[in-house]
C-alpha positions as CSV (number, residue, x, y, z in Angstrom):
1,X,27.0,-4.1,-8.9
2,X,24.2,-2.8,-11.3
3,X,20.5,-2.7,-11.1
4,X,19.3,-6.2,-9.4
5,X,16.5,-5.8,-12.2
6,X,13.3,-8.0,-12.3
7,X,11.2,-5.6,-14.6
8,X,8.1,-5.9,-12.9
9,X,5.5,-3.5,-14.4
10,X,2.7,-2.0,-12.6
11,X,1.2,0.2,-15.0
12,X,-1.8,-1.4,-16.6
13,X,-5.7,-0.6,-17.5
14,X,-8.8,-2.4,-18.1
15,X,-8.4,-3.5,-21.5
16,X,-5.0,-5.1,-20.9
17,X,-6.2,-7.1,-17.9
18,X,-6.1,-10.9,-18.2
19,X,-7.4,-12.2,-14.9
20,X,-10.8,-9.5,-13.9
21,X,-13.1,-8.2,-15.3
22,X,-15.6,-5.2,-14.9
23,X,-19.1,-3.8,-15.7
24,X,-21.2,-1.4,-14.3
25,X,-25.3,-0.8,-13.6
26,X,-25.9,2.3,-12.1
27,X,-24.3,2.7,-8.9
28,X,-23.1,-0.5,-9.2
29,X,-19.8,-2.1,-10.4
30,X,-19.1,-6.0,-10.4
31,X,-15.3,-6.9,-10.2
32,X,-15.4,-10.6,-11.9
33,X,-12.1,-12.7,-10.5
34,X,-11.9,-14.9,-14.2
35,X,-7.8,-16.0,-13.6
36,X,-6.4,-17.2,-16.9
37,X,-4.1,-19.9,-16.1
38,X,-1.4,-19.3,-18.4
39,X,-1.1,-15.7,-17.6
40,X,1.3,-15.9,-14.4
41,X,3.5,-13.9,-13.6
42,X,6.9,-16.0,-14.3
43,X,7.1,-19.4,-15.8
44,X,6.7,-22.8,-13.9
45,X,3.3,-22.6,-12.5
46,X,-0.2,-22.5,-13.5
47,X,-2.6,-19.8,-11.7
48,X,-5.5,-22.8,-11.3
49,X,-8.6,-22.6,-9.3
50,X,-8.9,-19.0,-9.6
51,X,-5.6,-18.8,-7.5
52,X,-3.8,-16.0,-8.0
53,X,0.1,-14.2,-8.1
54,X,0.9,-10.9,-8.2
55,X,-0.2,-10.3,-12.0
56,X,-3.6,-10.5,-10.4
57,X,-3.3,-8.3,-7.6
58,X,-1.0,-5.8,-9.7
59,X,-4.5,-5.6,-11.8
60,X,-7.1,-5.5,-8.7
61,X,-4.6,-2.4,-7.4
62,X,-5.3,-1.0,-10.6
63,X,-9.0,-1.7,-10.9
64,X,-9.9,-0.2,-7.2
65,X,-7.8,3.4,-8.2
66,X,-10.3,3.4,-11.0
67,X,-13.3,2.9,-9.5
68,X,-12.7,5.6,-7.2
69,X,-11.4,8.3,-9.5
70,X,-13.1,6.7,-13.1
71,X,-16.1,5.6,-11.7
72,X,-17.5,8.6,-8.7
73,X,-21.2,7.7,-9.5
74,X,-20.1,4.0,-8.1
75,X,-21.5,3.6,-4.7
76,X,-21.0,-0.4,-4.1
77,X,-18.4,-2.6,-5.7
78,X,-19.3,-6.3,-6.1
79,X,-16.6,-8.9,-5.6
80,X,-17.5,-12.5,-7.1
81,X,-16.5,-15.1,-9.2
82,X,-16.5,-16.6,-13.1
83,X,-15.3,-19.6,-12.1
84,X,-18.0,-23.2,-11.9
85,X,-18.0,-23.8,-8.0
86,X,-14.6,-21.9,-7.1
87,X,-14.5,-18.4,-5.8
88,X,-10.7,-18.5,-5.1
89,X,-8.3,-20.9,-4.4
90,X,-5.9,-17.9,-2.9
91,X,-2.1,-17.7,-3.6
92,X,-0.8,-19.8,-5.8
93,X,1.5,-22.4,-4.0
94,X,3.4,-22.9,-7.5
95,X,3.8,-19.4,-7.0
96,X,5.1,-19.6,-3.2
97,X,7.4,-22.5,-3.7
98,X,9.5,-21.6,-6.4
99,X,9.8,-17.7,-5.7
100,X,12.7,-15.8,-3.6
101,X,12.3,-15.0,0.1
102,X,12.0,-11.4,-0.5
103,X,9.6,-11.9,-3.6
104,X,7.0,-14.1,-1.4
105,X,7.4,-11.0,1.4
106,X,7.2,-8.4,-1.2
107,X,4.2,-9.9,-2.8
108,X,2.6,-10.1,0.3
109,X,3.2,-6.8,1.4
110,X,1.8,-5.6,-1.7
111,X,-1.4,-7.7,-1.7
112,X,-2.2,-6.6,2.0
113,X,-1.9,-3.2,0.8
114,X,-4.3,-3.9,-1.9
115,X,-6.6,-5.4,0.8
116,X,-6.1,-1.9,3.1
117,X,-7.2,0.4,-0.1
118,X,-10.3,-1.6,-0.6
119,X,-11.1,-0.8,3.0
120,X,-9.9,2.6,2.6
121,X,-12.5,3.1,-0.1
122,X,-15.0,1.6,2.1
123,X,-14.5,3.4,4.6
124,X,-13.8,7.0,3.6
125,X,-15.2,7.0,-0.3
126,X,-18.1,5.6,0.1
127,X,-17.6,2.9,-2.4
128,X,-19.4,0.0,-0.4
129,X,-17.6,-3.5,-1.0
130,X,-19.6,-6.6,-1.3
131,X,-18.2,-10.1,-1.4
132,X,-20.2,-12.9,-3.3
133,X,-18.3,-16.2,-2.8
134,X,-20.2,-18.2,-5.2
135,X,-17.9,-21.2,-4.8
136,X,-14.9,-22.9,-2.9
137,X,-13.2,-19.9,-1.2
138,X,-9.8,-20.8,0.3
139,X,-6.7,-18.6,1.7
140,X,-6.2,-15.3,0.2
141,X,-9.5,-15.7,-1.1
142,X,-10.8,-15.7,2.0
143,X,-8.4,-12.9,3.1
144,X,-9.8,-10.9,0.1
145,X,-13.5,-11.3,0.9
146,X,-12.1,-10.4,4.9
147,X,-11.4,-7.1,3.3
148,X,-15.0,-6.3,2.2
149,X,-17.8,-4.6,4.5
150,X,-20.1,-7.3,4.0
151,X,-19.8,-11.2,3.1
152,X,-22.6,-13.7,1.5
153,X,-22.0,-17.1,0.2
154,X,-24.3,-19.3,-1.5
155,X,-25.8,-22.5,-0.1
156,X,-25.0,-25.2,-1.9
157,X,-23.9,-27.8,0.5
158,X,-20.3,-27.4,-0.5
159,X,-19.2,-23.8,-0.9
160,X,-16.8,-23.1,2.2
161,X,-14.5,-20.6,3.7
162,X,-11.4,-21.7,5.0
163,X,-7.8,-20.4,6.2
164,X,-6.0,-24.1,5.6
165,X,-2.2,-22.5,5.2
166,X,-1.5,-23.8,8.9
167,X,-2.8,-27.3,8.4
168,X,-1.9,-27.3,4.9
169,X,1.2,-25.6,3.7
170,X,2.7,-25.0,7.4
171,X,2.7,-21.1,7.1
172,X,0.6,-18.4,8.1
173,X,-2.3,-16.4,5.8
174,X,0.2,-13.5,4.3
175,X,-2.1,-10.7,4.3
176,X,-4.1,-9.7,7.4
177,X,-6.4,-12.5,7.7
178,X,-5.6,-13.9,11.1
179,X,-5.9,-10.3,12.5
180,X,-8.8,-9.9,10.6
181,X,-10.6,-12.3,11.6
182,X,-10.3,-11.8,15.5
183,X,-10.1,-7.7,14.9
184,X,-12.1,-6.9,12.2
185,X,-14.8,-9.6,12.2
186,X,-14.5,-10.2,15.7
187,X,-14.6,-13.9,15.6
188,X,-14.5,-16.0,18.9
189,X,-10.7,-17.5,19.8
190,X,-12.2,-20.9,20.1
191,X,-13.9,-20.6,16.7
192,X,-11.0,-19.3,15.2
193,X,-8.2,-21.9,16.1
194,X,-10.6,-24.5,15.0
195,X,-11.4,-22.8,11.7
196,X,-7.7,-22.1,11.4
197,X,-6.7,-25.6,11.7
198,X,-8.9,-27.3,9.3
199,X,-8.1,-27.6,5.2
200,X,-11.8,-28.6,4.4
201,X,-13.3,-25.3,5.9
202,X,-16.6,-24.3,7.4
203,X,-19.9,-24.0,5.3
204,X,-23.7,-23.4,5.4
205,X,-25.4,-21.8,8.6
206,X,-22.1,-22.7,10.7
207,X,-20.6,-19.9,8.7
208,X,-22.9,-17.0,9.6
209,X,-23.3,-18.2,13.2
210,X,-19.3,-18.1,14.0
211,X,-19.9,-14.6,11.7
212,X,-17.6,-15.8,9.3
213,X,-19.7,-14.4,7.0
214,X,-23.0,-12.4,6.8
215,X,-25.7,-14.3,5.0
216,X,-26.2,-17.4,3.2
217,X,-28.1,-17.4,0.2
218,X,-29.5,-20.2,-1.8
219,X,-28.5,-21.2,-4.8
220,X,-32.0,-21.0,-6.6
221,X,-32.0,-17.0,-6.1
222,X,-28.5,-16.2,-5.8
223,X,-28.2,-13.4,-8.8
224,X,-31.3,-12.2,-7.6
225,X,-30.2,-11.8,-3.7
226,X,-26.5,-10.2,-4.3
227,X,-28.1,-7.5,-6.5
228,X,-31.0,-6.7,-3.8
229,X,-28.1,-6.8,-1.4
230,X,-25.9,-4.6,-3.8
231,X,-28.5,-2.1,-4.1
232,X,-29.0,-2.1,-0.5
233,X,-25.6,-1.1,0.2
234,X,-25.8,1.8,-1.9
235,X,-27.9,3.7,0.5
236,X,-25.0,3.6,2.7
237,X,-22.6,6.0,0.5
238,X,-22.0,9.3,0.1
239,X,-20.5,9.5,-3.1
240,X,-21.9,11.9,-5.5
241,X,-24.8,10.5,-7.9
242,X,-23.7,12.5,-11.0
243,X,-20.2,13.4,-10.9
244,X,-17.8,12.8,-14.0
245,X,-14.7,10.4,-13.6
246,X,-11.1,11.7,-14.0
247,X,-9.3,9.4,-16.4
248,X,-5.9,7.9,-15.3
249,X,-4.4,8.2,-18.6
250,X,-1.3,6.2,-19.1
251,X,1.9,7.0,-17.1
252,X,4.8,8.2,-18.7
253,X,8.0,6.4,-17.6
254,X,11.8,6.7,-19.0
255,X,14.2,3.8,-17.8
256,X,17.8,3.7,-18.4
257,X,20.2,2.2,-16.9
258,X,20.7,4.0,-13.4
259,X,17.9,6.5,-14.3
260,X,14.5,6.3,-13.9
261,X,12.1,9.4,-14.9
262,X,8.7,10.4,-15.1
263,X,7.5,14.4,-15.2
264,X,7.7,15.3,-11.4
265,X,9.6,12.4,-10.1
266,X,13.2,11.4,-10.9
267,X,15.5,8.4,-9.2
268,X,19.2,8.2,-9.9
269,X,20.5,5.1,-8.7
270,X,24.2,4.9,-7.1
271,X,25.4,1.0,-7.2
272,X,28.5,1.5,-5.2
273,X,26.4,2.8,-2.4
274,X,23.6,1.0,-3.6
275,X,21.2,3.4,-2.6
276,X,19.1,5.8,-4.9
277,X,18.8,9.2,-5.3
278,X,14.9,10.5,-5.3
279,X,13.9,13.8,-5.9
280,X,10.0,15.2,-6.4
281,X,9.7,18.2,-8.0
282,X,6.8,20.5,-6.8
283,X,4.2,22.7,-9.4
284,X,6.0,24.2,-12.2
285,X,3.5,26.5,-12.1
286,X,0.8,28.2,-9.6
287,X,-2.4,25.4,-9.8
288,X,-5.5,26.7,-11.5
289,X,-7.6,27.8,-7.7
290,X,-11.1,26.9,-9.0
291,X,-12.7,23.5,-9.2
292,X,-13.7,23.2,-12.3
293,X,-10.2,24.0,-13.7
294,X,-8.4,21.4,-11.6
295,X,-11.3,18.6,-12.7
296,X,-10.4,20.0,-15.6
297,X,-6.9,19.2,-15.6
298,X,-7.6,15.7,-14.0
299,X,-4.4,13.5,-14.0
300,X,-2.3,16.2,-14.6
301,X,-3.2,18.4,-11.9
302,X,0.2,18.4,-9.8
303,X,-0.6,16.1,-6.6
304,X,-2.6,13.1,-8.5
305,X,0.7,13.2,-11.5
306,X,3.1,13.3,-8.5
307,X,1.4,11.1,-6.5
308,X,1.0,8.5,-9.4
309,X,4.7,8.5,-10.7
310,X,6.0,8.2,-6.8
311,X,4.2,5.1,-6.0
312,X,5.1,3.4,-9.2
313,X,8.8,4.4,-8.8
314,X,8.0,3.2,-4.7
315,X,6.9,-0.2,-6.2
316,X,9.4,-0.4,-8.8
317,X,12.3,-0.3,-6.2
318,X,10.5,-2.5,-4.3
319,X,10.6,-5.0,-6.5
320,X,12.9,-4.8,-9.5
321,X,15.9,-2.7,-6.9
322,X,16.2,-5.1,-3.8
323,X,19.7,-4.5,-3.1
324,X,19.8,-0.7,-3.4
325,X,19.1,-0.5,0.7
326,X,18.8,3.2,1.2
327,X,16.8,6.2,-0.2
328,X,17.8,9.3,-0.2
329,X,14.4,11.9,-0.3
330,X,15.3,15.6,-2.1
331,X,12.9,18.0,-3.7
332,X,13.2,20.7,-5.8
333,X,10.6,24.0,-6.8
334,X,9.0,26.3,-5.8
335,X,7.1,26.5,-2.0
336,X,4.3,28.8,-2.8
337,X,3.0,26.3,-5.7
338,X,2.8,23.8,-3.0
339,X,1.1,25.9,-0.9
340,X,-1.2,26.8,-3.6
341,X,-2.3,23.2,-3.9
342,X,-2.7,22.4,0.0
343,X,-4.6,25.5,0.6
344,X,-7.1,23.9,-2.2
345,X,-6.9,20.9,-0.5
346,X,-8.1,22.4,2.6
347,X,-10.8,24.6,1.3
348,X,-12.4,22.0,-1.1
349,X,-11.8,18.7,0.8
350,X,-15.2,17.6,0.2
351,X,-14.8,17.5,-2.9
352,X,-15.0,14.3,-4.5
353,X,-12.0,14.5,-6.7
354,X,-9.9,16.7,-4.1
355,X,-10.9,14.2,-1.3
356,X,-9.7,11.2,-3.6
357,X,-6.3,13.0,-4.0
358,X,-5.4,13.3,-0.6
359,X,-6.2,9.6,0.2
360,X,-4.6,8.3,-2.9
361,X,-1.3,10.7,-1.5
362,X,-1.8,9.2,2.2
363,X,-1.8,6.0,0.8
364,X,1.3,6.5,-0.8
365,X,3.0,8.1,1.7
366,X,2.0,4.6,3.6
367,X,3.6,2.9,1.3
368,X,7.0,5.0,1.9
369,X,6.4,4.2,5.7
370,X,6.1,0.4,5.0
371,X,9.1,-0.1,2.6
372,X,11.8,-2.2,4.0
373,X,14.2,0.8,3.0
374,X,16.4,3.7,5.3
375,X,15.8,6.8,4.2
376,X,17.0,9.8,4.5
377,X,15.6,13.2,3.7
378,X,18.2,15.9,2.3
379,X,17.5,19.4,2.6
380,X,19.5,22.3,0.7
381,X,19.1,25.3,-1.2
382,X,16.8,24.8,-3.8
383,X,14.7,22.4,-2.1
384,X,11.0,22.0,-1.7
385,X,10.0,20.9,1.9
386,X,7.0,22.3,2.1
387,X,3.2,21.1,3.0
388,X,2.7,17.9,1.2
389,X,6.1,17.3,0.0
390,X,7.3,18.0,3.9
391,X,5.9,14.7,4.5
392,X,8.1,13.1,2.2
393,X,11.0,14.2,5.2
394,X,8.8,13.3,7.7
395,X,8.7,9.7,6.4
396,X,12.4,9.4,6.7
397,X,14.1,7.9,9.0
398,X,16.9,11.0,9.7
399,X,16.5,14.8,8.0
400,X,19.6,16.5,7.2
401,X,19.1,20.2,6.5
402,X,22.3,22.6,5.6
403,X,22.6,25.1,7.8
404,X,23.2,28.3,5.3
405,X,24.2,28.2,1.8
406,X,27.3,26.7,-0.1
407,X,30.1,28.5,-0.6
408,X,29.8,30.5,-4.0
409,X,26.2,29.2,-4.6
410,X,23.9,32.2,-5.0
411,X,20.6,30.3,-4.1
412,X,19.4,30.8,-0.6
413,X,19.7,29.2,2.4
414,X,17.2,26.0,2.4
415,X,13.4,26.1,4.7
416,X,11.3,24.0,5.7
417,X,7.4,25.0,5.6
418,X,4.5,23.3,7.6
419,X,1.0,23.4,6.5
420,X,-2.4,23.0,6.9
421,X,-2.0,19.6,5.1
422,X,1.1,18.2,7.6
423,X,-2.4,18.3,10.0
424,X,-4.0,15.7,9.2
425,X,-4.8,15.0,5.7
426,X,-2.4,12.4,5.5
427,X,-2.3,10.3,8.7
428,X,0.0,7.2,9.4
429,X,-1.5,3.6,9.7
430,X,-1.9,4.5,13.3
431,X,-4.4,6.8,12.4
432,X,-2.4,9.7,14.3
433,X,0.2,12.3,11.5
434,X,3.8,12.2,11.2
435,X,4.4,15.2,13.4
436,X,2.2,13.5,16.1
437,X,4.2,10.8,16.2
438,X,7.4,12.4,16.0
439,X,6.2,13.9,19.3
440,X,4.4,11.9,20.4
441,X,2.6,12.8,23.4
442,X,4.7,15.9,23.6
443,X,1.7,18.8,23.4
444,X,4.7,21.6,24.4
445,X,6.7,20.9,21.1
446,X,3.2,20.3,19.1
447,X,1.9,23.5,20.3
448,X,5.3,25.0,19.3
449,X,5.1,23.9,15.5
450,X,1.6,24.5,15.2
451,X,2.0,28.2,15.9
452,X,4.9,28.0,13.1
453,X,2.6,26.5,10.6
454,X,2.7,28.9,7.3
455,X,6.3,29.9,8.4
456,X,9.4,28.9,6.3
457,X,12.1,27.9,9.1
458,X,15.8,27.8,8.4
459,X,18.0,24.8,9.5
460,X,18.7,26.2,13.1
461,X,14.5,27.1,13.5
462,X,13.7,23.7,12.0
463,X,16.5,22.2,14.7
464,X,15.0,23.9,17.4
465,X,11.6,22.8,17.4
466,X,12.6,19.3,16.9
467,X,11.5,18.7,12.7
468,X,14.9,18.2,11.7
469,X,17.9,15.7,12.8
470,X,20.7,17.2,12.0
471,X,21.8,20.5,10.5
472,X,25.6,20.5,9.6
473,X,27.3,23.8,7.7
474,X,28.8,23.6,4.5
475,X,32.1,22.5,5.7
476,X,30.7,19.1,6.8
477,X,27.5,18.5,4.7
478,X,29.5,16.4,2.3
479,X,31.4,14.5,4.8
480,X,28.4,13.9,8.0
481,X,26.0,12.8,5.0
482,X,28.0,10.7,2.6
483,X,29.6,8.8,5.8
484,X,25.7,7.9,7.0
485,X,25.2,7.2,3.6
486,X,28.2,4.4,3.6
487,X,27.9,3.0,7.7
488,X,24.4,2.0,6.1
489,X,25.4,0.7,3.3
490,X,27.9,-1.3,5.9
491,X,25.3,-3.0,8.2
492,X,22.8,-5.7,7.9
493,X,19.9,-5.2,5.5
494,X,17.6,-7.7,8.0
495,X,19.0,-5.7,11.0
496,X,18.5,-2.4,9.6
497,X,14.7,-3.7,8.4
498,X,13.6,-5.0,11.3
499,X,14.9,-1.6,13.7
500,X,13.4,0.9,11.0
501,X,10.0,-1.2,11.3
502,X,9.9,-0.9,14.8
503,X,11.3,2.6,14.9
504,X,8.7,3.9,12.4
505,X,5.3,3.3,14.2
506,X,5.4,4.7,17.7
507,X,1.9,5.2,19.2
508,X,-1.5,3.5,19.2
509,X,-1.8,0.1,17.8
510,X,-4.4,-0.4,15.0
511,X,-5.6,-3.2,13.0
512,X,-3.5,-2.0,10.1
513,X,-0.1,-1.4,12.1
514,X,-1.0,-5.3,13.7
515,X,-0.9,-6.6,10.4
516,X,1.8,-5.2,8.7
517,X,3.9,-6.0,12.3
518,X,2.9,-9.3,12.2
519,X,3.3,-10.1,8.3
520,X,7.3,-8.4,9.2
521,X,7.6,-10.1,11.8
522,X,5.8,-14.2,11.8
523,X,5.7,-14.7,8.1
524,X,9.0,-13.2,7.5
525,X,10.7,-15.6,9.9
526,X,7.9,-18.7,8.7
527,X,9.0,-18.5,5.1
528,X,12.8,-19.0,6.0
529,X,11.9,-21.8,8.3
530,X,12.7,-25.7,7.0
531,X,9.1,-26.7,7.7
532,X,8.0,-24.7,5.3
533,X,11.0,-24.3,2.5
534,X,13.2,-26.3,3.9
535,X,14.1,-30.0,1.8
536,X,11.1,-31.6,3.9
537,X,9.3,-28.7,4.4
538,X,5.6,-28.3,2.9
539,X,5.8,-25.8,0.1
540,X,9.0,-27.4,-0.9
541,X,6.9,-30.9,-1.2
542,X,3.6,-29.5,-2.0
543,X,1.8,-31.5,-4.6
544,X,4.9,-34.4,-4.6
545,X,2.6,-36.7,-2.8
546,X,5.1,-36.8,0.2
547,X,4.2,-35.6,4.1
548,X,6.6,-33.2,5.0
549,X,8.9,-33.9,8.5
550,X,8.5,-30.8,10.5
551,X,11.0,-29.9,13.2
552,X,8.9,-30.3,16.3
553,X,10.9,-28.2,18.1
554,X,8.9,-25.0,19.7
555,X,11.4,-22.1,19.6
């Protein structure tokens, strides 16, 4: 069994974008949704109405990176439309009809995550966004506006918002927007099951009064209004006024057939296991300590370059590698580089450009917590578990960690280092770390590993205090690790997804761990359902003319 490839590209920049567009005055940038119809990403469908696939979320993803680490001096981000009366028609059904289970899941996964940066910027960048629906706003538009800090639409007697996948297309929004709406927005019950059972929406002062929205604006001073707004939002950021923007210059990738490289990061992907092999390299050298070097540096300071090449590679497998089940987490280098670059994390965390680093690496590390993939972490001599890339184990479902060294190897024995940065600077979706929640509620064995942190602990230290799962000698490292590697490989993929997701997220509930619990859980089980994809279900029928015959059947 090979590579079960799709070749799905993430990697893209402003000048090779066919669906947004940007400009900037002052502290302000306007992201223009302008959807070219033909530019979908596979055949069979036509992105009309603004409506959108993940070509143009792969391109909004891009576009909110660059505004935080391009753009510092940005302080609010516009979000409107190009489009005559139409804001966003939201997924495209073409789309959602013809494409595989796991692609519609995928792409939903990956568009909510695009809607949780936007709010990460928001919230912790200081890059205010600002949502002007300027026309018809429907579905994962809607969803997408849900995701800004503040809503306005124009009065024009037909402009709406609306959330019509339940009445229409017999499914559920896909990215956050019923928790959103009750959570986030705080809308009544009562208004919300009406709004979510109507295709034709609610407009006008409705709208603002059910807090759908913020503010209506006419139509006769509408530019003039969003930029007043605009400029009002500024005065809530932070960000500094004259700072210069790190490039992301373009990423260097190497793919062969069961290799995939970039500069820190390599994959090496085993088909008869059907799991791949990932291992992150730390610094190859000690980081430059002061601040202008490491602007200096920009993308290739260590953590951004890792970061970068770990979530492409994360999104790759994602999407291009669905059947290869398990990942298997190894590092190489050397500690003290690492714990060169965490203690400048620590000691220049308001920095800008240090501050948008860490984020950008807990968002990534999110993204390993969310993928519908076991992994293991494998620890031995000449690994790298230190600080940052400790996180990488703490993500995993099980650690291995030899105990000792192999016979005739003269590297020695394999430790694990906490830091500073395993603290805090990367918290789960929960909002609480990794180690938290691996004890959670335990303060005896957190006050243990606390008073450990800057230690590097051996495989019966590490076992002790609870960080690792298992720590077999040399004698059975092959055999205890390549038999977990095979009973995996053995049992049910939606089994094994659905225990991990559960597994994973132990503690307080959030607004983000709600919707990514209820996007695994409803609209994974809705998209297999008949009424929806089923021979008379909606999206099967969709724009056929014919009602669909649902199975009224409550289970």
């Amino acid at each position: 069994m090979g590579l079960n490839m799709i070749n799905i590209d993430f990697r893209t920049a402003p000048h090779d974008y066919k669906h947004w567009n940007i400009s900037f005055s002052g502290s302000i940038a306007t992201l223009v949704l302008d959807v070219d119809e033909e530019e979908s990403s596979s055949r069979g469908y036509r992105l009309k109405l603004n409506s959108y696939d993940l070509s143009v979320d792969i391109e909004l993803n891009d576009a909110i990176q660059r505004l935080r680490f391009e753009h510092p001096s940005v302080h609010c981000v516009i979000l409107t439309s190009a489009k005559q009366n139409v804001f966003c028609a939201g997924a495209n059904i073409g789309m959602l009809s013809t494409a595989s289970h796991s692609s519609k899941v995928n792409f939903c996964k990956f568009t909510n995550e695009t809607r949780l940066a936007i709010e990460d910027a928001s919230r912790n960048s200081g890059q205010i966004y600002f949502c002007a629906i300027n026309g018809s706003c429907a579905g994962g538009g809607y969803e997408l506006a849900l995701a800004t800090d503040h809503i306005a639409i124009i009065d024009d007697g037909a402009t709406s918002v609306s959330l019509p996948e339940v009445p229409l297309l017999g499914v559920l929004p896909g990215t956050g927007g019923l928790t959103r709406l009750v959570d986030k927005r705080q809308v009544r019950k009562d208004h919300a099951d009406y709004f979510c059972t109507i295709e034709e929406g609610i407009r006008g002062q409705r709208a603002v009064e059910w807090n759908l929205v913020d503010e209506l604006i006419p139509r006769s001073f509408w530019k003039e209004a969003v930029s007043a707004r605009a400029k009002k939002l500024t005065e809530q950021s932070d960000r500094p006024i004259e700072a210069e923007g790190i490039e992301l210059t373009p990423l260097n990738r190497n793919l062969s057939d069961n290799l995939i490289e970039y500069t820190y990061v390599k994959c090496m992907i085993d088909t008869v296991l059907m799991a791949a092999h990932i291992t992150v390299h730390a610094p190859f050298s000690a980081p430059p300590e002061d601040l202008e070097s490491i602007h200096r540096e920009g993308a290739n300071f260590w953590l951004l370059a890792m970061t970068r090449e770990l979530e492409d590679l994360i999104l790759h497998l994602r999407f291009n590698c669905s059947n290869i089940g398990t990942w298997l987490l190894y590092t190489e280098g050397q500690s003290k580089f690492v714990e060169s670059v965490d203690k400048i994390l620590v000691d220049h965390s308001k920095n800008w450009f240090i501050q948008e680093m860490i984020l950008y690496t807990k968002r990534t590390f999110k993204r390993l917590d969310l993928s519908a993939r076991s992994m293991f972490a494998l620890i031995k001599p000449g690994s790298c578990f230190s600080g940052t890339l400790l996180e990488l184990a703490l993500c995993a479902d099980r650690i291995y960690m030899l105990d000792g060294i192999f016979e005739n190897q003269n590297e020695p024995a394999a430790t694990i280092l906490v830091t500073t940065a395993n603290q805090g600077c990367y918290p789960m979706g929960n909002g609480l770390t990794r180690i938290d929640v691996r004890f959670l509620n335990n303060t005896s064995a957190l006050s243990s590993i606390k008073k450990q942190i800057g230690k590097h602990l051996k495989a019966q230290e590490a076992m002790a205090l609870g960080l690792i799962t298992f720590a077999p000698d040399d004698i059975d490292w092959e055999d205890e690790t390549r038999m977990a590697i095979e009973e995996r490989a053995a049992f049910s993929p939606d089994a094994l997804s659905g225990m991990e997701a559960s597994l994973r997220f132990a503690g307080p509930e959030t607004m983000e761990t709600k919707i990514f619990s209820r996007l695994s859980a409803w609209q994974n089980w809705v998209f297999q359902r008949p009424n929806a994809v089923g021979e008379k279900g909606t999206l099967t029928l969709y724009g056929s003319g014919k009602r669909p015959d649902f199975d009224v059947e409550r289970v």
